[in-house]
N, CA and C of each residue as an Amber inpcrd file, in Angstrom:
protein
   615
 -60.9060000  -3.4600000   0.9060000 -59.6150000  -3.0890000   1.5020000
 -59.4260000  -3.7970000   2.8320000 -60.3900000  -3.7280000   3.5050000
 -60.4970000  -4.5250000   5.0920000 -60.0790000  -6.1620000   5.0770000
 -60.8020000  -6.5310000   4.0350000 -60.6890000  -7.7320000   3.7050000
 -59.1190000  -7.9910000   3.0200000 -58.4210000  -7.5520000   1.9790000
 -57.3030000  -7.7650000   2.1270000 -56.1760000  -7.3870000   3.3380000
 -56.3590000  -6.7930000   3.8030000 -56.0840000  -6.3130000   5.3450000
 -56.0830000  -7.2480000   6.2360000 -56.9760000  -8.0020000   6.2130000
 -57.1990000  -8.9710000   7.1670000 -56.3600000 -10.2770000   6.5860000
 -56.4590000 -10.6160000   5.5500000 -55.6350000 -11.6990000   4.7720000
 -53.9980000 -11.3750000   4.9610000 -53.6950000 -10.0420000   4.9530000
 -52.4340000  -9.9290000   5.1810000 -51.5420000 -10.6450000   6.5750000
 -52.9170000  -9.4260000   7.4990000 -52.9860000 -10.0650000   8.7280000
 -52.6020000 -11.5580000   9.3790000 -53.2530000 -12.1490000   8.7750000
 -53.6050000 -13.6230000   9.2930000 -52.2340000 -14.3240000   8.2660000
 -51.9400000 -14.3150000   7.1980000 -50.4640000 -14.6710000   6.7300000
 -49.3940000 -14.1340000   7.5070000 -49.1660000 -13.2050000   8.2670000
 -47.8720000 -12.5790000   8.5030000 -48.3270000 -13.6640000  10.4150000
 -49.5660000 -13.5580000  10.7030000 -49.7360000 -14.2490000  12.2480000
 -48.8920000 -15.9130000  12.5170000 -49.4980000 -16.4450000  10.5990000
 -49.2990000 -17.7450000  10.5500000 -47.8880000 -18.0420000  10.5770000
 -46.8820000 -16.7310000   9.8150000 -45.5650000 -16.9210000   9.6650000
 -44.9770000 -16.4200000  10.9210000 -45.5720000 -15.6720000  11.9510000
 -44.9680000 -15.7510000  13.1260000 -45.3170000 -16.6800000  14.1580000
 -46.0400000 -17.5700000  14.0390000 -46.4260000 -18.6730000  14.4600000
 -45.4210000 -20.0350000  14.3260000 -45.5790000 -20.1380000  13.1520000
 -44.3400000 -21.2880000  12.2960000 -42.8130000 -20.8960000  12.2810000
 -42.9480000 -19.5310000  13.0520000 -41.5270000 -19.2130000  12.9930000
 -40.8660000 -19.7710000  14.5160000 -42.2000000 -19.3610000  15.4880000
 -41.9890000 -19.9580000  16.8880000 -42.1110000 -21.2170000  16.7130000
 -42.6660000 -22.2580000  16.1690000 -42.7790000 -23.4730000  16.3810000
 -41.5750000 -24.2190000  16.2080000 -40.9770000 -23.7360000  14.9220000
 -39.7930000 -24.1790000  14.6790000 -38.2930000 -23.8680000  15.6800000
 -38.6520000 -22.6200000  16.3450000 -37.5030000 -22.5740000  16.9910000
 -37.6080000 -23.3100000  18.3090000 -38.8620000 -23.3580000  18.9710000
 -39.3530000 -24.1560000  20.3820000 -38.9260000 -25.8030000  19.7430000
 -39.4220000 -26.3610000  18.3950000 -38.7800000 -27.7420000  17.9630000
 -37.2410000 -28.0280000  18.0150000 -36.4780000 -26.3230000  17.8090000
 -35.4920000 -26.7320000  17.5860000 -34.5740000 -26.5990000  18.9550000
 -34.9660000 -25.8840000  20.2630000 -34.6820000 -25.9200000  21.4570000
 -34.7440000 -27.3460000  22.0000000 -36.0100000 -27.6690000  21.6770000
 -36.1120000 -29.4040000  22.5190000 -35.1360000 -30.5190000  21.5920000
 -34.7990000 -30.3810000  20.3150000 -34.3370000 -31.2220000  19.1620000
 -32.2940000 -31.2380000  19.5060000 -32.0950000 -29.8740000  19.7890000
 -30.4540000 -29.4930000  20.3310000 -30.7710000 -29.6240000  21.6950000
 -31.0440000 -29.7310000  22.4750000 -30.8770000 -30.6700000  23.7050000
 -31.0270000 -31.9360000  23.8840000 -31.7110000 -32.3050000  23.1260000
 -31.9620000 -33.6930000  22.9880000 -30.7620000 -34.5450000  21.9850000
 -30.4180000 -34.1070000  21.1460000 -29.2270000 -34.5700000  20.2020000
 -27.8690000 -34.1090000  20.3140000 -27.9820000 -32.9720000  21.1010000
 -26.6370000 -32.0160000  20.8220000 -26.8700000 -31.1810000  19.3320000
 -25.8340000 -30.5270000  19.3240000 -25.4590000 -29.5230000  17.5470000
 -25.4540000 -30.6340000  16.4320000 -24.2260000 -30.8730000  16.7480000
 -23.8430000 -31.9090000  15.3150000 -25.1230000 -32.9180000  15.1560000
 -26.0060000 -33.6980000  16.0490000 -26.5530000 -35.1120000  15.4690000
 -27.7210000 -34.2390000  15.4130000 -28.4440000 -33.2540000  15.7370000
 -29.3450000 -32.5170000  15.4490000 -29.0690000 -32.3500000  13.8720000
 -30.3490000 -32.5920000  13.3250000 -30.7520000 -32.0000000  11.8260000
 -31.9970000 -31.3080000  12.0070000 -31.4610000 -30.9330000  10.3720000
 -33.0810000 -29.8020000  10.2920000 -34.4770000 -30.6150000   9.6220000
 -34.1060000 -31.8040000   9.2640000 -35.0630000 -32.5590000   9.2320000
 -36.0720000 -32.9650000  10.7630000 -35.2570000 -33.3160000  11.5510000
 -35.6510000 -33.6770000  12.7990000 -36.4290000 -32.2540000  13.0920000
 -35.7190000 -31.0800000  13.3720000 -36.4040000 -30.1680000  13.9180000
 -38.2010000 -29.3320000  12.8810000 -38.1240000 -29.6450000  11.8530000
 -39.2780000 -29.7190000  10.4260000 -40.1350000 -30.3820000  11.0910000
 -39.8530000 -31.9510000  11.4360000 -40.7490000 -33.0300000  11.6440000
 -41.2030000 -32.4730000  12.9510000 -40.5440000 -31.8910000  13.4020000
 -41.3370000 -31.3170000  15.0280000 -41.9400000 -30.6950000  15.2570000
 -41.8530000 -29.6010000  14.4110000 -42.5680000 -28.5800000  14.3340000
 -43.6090000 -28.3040000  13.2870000 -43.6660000 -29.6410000  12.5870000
 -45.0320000 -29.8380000  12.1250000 -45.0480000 -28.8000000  10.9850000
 -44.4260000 -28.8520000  10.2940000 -44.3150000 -28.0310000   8.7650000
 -43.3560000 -28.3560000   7.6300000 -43.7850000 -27.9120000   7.0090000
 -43.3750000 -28.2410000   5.5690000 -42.0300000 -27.4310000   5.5030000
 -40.8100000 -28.2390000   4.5700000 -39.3800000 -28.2500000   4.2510000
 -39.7700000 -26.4990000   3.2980000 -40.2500000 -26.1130000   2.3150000
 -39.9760000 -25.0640000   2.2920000 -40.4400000 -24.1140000   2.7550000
 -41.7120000 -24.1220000   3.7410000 -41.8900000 -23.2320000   4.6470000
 -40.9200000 -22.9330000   5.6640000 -39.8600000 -23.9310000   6.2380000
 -39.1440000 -23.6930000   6.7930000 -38.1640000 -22.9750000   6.7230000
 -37.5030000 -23.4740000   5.3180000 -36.2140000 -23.1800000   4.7800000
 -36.7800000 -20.8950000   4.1350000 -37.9380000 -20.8200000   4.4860000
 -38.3290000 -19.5230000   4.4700000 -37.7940000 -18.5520000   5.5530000
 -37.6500000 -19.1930000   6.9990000 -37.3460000 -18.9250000   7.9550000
 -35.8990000 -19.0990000   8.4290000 -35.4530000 -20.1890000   7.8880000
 -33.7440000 -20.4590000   8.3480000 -33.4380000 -21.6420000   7.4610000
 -32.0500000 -21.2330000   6.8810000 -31.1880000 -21.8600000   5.9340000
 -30.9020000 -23.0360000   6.8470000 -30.7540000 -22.9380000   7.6240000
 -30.2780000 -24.3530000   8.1890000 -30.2170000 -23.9620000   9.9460000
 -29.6500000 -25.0120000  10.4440000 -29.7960000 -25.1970000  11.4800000
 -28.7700000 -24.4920000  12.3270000 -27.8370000 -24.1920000  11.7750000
 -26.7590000 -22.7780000  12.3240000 -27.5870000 -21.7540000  12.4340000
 -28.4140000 -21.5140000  11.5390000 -29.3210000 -19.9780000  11.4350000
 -29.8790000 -19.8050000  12.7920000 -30.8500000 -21.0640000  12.6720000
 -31.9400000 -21.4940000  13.7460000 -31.2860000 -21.6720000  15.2380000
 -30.5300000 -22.0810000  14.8840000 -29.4410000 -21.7590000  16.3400000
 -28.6060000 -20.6560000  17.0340000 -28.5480000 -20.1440000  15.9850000
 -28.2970000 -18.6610000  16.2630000 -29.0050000 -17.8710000  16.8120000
 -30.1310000 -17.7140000  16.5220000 -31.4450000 -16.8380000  16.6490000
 -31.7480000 -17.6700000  18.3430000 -31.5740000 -18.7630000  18.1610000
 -31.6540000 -19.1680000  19.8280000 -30.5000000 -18.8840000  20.8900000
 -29.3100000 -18.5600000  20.4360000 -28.6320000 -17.9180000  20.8280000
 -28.8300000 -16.6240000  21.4890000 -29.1260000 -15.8400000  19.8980000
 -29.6310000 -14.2650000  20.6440000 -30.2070000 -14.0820000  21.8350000
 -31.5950000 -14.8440000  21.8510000 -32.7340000 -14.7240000  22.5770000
 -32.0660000 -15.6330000  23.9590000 -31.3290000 -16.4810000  24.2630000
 -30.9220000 -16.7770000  25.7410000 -29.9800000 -15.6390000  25.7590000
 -28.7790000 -15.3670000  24.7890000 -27.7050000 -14.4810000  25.8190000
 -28.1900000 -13.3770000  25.9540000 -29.3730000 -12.7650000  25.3570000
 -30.2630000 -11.3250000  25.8800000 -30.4600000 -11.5320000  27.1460000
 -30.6940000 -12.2910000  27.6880000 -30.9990000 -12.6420000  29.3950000
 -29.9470000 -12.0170000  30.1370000 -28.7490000 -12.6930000  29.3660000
 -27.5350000 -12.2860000  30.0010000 -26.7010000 -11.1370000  29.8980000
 -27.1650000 -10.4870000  28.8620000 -26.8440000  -8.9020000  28.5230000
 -27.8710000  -7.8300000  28.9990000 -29.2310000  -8.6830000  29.3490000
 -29.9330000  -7.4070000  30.3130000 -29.2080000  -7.8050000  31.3530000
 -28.1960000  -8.2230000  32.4360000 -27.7410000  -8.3450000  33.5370000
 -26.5810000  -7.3670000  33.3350000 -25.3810000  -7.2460000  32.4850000
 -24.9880000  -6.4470000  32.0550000 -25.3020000  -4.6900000  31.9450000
 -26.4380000  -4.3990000  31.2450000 -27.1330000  -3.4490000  31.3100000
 -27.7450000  -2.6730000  32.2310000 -27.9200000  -3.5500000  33.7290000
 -28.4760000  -2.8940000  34.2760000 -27.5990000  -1.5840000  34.9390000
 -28.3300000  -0.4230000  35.0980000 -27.8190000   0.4170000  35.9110000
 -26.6910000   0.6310000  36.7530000 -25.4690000   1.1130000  35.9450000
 -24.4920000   1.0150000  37.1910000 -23.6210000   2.5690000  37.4790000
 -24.1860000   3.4110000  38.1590000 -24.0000000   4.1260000  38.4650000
 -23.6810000   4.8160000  40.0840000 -22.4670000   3.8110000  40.5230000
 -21.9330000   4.1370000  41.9170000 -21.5930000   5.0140000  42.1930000
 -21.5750000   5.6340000  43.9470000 -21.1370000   7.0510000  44.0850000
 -19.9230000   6.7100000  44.8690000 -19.3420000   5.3380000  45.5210000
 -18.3600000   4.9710000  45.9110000 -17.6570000   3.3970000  45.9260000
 -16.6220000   3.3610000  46.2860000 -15.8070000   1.7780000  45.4830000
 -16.7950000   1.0430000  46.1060000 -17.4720000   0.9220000  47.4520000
 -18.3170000  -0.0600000  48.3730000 -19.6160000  -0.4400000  47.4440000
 -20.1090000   0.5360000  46.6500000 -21.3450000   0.6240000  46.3420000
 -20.8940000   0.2020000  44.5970000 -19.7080000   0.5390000  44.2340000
 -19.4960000  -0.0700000  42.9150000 -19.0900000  -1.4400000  43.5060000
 -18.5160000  -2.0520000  44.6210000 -18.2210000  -3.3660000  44.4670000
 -19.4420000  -4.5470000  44.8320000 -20.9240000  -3.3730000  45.4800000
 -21.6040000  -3.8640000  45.7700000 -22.9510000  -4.5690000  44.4100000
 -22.5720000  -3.5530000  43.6300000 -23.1970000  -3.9900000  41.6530000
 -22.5910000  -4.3450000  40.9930000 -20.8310000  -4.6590000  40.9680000
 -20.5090000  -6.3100000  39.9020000 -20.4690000  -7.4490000  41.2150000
 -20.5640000  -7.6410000  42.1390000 -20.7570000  -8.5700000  43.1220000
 -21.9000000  -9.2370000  42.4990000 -23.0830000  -8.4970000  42.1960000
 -24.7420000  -8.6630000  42.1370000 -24.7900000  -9.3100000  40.6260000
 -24.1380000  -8.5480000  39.9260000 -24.0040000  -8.8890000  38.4400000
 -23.3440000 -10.1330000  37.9920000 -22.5430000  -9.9660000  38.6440000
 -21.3480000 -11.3090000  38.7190000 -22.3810000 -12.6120000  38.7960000
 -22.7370000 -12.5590000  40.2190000 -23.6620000 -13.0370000  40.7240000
 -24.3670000 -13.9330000  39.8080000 -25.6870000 -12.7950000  39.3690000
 -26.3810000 -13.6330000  38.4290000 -26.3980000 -13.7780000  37.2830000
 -24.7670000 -13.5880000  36.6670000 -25.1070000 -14.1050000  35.4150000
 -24.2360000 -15.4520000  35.5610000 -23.7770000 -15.6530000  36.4930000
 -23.0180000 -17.4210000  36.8020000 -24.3210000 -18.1560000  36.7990000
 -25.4290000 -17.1570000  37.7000000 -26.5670000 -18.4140000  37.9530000
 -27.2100000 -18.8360000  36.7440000 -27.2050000 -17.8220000  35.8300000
 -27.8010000 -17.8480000  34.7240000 -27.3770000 -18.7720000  33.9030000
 -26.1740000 -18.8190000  34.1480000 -25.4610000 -20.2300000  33.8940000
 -25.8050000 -21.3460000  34.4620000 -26.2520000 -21.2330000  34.7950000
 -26.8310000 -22.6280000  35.6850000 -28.2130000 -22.7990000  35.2520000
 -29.1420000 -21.9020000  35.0730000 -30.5290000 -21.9070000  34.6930000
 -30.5640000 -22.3780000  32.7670000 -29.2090000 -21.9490000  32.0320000
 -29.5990000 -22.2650000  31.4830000 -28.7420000 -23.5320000  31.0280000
 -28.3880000 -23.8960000  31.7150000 -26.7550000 -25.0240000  31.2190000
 -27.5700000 -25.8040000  29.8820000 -28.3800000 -26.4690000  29.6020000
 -28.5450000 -27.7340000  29.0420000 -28.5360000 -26.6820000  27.4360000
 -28.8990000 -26.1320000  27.6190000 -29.0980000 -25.1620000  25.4960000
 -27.2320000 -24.3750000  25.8710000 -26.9980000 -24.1990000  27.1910000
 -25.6010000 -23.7210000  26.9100000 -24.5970000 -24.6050000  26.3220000
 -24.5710000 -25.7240000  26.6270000 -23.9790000 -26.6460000  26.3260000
 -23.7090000 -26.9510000  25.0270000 -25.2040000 -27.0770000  24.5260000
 -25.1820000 -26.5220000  22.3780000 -24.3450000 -26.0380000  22.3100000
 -24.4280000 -24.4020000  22.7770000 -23.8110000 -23.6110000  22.3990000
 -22.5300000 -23.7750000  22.1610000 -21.6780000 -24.2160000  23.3720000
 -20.1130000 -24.6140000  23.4110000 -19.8230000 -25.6980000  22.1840000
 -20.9340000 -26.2550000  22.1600000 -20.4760000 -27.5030000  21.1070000
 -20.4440000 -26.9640000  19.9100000 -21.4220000 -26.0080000  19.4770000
 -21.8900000 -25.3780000  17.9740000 -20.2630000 -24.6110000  17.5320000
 -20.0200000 -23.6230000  18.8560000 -19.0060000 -22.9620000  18.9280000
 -17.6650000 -23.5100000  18.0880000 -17.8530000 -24.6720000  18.6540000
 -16.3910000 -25.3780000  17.9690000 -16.7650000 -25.8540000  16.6440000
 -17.6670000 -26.3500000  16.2280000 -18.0230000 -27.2320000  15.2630000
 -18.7860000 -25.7590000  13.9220000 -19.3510000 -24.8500000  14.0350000
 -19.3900000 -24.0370000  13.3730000 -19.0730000 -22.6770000  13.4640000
 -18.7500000 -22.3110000  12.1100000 -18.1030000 -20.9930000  11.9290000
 -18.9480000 -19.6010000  11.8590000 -20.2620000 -20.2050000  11.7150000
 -21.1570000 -19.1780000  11.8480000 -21.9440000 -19.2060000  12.9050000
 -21.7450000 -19.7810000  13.6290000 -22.4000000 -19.9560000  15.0380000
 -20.7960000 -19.1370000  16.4390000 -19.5850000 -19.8550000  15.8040000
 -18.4580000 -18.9050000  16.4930000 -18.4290000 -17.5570000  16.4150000
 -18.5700000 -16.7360000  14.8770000 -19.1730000 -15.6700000  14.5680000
 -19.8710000 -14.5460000  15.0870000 -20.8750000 -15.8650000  15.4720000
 -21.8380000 -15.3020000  16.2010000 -21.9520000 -14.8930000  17.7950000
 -20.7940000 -15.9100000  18.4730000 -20.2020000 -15.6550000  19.9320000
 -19.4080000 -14.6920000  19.8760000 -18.5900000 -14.4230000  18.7120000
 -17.4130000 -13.1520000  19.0250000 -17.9020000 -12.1560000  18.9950000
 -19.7060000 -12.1370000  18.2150000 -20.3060000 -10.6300000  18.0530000
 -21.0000000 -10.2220000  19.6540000 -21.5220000 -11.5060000  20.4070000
 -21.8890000 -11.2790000  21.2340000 -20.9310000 -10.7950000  22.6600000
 -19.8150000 -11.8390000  22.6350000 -18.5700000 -11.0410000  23.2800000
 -18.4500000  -9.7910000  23.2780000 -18.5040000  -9.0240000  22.2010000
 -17.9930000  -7.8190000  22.0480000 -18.6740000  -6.6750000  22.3170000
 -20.4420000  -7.1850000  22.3400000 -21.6400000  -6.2820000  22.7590000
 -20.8730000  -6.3970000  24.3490000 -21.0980000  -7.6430000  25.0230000
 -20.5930000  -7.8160000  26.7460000 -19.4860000  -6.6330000  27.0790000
 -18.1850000  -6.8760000  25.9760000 -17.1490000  -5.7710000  26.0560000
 -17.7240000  -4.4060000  26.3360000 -18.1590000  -3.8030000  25.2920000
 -18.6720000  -3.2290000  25.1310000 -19.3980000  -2.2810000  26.1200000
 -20.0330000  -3.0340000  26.5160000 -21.2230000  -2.3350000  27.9100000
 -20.2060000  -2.2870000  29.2090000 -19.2610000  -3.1440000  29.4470000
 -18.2510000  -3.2670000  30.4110000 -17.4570000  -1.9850000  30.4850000
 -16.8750000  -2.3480000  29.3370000 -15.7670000  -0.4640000  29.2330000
 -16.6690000   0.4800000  29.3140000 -17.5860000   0.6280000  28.8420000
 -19.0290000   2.0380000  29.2460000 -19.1620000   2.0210000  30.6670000
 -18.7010000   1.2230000  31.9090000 -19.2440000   1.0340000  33.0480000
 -17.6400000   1.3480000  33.6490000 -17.1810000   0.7390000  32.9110000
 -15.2710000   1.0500000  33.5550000 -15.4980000   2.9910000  33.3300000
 -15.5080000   3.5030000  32.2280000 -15.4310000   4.5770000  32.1150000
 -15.8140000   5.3720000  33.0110000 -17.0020000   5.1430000  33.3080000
 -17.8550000   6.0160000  34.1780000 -17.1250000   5.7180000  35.6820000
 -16.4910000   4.7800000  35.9150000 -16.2390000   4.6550000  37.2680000
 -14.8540000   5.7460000  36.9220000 -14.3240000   5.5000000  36.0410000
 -13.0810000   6.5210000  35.9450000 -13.4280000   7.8990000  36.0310000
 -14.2120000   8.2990000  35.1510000 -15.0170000   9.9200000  34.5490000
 -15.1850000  10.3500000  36.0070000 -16.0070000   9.4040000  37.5040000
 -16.5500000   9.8060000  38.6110000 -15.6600000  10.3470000  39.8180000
 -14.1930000   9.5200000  39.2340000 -12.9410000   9.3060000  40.2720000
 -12.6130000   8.2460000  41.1070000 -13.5930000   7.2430000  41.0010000
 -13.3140000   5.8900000  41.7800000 -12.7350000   4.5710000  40.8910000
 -12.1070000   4.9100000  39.9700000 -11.2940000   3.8040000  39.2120000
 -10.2080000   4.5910000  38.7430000  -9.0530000   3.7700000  38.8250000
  -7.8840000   3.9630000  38.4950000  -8.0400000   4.6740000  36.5140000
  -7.4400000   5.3730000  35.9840000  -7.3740000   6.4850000  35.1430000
  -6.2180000   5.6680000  34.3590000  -5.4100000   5.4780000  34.4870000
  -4.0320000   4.9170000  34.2300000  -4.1110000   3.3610000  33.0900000
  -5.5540000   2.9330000  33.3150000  -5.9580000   1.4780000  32.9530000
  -6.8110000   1.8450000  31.9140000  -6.3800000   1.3680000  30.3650000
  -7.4350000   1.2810000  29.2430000  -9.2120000   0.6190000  29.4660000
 -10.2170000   1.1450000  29.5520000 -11.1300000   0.8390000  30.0190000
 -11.5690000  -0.7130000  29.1950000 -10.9860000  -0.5690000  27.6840000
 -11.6760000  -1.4660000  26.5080000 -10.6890000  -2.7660000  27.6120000
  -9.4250000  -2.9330000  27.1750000  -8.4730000  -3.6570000  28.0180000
  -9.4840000  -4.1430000  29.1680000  -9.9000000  -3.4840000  30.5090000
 -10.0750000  -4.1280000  31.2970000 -11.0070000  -4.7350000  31.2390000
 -12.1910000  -4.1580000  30.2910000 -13.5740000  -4.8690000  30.0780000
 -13.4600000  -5.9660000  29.4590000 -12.6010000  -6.3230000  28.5320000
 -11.9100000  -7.4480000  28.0890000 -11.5880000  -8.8510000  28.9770000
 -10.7000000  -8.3570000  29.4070000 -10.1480000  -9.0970000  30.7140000
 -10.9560000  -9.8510000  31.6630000 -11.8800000  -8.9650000  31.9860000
 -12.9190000  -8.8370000  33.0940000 -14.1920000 -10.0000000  32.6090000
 -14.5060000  -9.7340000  31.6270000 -15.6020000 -10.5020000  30.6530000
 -14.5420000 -11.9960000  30.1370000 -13.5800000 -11.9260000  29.7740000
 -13.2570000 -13.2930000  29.7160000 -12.6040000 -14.2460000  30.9060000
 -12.6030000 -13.4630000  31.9430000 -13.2180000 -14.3850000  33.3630000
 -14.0830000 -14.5020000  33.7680000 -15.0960000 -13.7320000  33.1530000
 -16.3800000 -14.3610000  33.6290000 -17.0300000 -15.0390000  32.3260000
 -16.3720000 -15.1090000  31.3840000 -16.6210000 -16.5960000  30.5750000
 -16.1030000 -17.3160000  30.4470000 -14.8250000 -17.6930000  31.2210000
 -14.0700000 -18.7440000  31.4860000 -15.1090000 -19.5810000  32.6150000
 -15.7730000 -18.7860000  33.7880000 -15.9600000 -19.2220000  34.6030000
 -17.6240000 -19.8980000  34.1410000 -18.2410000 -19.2280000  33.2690000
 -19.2210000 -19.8870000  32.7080000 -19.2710000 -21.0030000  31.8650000
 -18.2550000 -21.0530000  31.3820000 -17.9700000 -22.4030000  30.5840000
 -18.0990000 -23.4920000  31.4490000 -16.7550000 -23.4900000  32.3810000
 -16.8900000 -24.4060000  33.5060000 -18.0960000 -24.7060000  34.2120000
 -19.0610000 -24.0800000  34.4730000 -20.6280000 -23.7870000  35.4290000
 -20.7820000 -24.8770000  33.9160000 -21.0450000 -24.1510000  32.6270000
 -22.2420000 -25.4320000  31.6910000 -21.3590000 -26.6820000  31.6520000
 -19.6970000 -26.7530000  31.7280000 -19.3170000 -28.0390000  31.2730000
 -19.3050000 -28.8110000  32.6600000 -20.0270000 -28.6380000  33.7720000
 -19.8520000 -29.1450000  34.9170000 -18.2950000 -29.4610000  35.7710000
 -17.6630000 -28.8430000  35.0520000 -15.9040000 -28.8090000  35.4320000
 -16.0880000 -28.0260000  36.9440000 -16.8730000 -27.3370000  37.4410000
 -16.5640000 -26.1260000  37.9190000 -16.3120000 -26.7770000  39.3920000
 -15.9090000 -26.5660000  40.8880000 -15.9640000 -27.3100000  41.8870000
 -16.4220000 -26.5320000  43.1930000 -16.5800000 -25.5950000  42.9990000
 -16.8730000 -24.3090000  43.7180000 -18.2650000 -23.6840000  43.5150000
 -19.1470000 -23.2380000  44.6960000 -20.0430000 -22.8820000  44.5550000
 -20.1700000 -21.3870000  43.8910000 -20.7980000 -20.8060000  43.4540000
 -21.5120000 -19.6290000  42.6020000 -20.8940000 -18.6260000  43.2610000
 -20.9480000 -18.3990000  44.6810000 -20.9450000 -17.7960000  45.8680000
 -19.3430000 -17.5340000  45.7560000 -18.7040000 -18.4620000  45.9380000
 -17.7250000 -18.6560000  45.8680000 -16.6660000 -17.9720000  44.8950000
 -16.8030000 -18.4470000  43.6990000 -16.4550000 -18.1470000  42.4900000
 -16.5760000 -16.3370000  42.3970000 -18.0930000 -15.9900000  42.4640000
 -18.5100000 -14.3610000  42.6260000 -17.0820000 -13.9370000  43.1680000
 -16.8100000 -13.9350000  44.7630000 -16.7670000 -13.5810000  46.0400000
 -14.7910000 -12.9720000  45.1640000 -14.4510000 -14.2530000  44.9470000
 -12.9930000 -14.2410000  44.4240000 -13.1290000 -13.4020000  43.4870000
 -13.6170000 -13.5310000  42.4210000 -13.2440000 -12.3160000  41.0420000
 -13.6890000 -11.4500000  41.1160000 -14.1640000 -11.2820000  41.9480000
 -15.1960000  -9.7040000  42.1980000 -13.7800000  -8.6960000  43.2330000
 -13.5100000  -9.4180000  44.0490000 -12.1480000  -9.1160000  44.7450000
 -10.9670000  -8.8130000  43.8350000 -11.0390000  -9.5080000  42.7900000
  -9.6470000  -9.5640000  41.8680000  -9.7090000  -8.2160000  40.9480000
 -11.4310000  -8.3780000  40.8380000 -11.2750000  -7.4760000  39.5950000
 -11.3040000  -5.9810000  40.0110000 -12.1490000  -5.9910000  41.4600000
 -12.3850000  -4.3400000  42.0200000 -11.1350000  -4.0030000  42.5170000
 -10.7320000  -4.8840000  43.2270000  -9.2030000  -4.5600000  43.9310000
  -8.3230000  -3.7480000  43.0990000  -7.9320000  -4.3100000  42.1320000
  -7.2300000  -3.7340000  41.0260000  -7.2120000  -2.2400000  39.8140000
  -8.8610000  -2.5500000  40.1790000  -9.4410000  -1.8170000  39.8190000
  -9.7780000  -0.0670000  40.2980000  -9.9310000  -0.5070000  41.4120000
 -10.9710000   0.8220000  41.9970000  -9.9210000   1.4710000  43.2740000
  -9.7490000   2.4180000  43.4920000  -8.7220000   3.0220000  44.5910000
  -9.8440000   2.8030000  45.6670000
């Protein structure tokens, strides 16, 4: 019994092994080519395994890109997540200031795989898919944070929470786009300082 135990073991290690190899091949392979001239041949040959061991792990290279997706914008949805529970507008404008903050930088830390991303975005439908699901988690956690500022008494009552979290999140992915497409002309600081003003102002009595 030990002994098949252990065989199990060591197959399921090898397939989480070959599962990382392939996605670390396919991080360096989409920066290096972009989406489109990236293949899944290229990323196979990199990662040093065999075509149907791969194709065990991801249909193709949308899959595999996806899953690299998840795992960077989790970075950016634990920033989201963190704790926001103000007892006044100073101290709520003082945690999306912070938030704001670093998820622009994060934009910056990760520009070169963001850049994929924007490109995949346009060029596939299951990779766009896959941005509108993640959008909507961002939404999501936003209106849960609008609410509570309402529920406490320091946000305006009058304003659909989903609406503003909306709003709110697609200026701060407007402004991330610009940060990966190097469009942007304004420092981090900068950028924060203004929408953080736009959005609490409006926002918070």
């Amino acid at each position: 019994m030990t002994k098949i135990s252990e065989h199990i073991d060591g197959r399921n290690l090898r397939s989480i092994n070959t599962r990382k190899r392939l996605l670390a091949a396919g991080y360096d392979i989409f920066i290096e080519f972009g989406f489109q001239k990236a293949t899944i041949s290229q990323i196979i040959k990199k990662a040093k395994t065999g075509y149907g061991t791969a194709y065990i792990h991801f249909s193709g290279k949308d899959d595999l890109l996806i899953v690299l997706m998840d795992d960077v914008m989790n970075r950016f949805y634990e920033i989201a997540k963190m704790s926001f529970e103000p007892t006044s507008k100073q101290e709520a404008i003082d945690m999306i200031t912070m938030q704001t903050r670093l998820f622009l930088e994060n934009a910056i830390q990760e520009q070169a795989i963001m850049q994929v991303f924007m490109e995949a975005i346009r060029h596939s439908d299951k990779v766009q898919e896959k941005w509108i699901e993640i959008r909507e988690s961002f939404v999501e956690q936003i209106a849960k944070d609008v609410a509570y500022a309402q529920k406490t008494g320091l946000a305006r009552t009058d304003l659909d929470n989903y609406l503003v979290a909306r709003n709110w999140f697609s200026l701060n992915e407007s402004h991330l786009w610009d940060i990966v497409n190097q469009t942007n002309k304004h420092s981090v600081a900068e950028i924060t300082h203004n929408i953080t003003a736009l959005y609490t102002g409006g926002l918070y009595y």
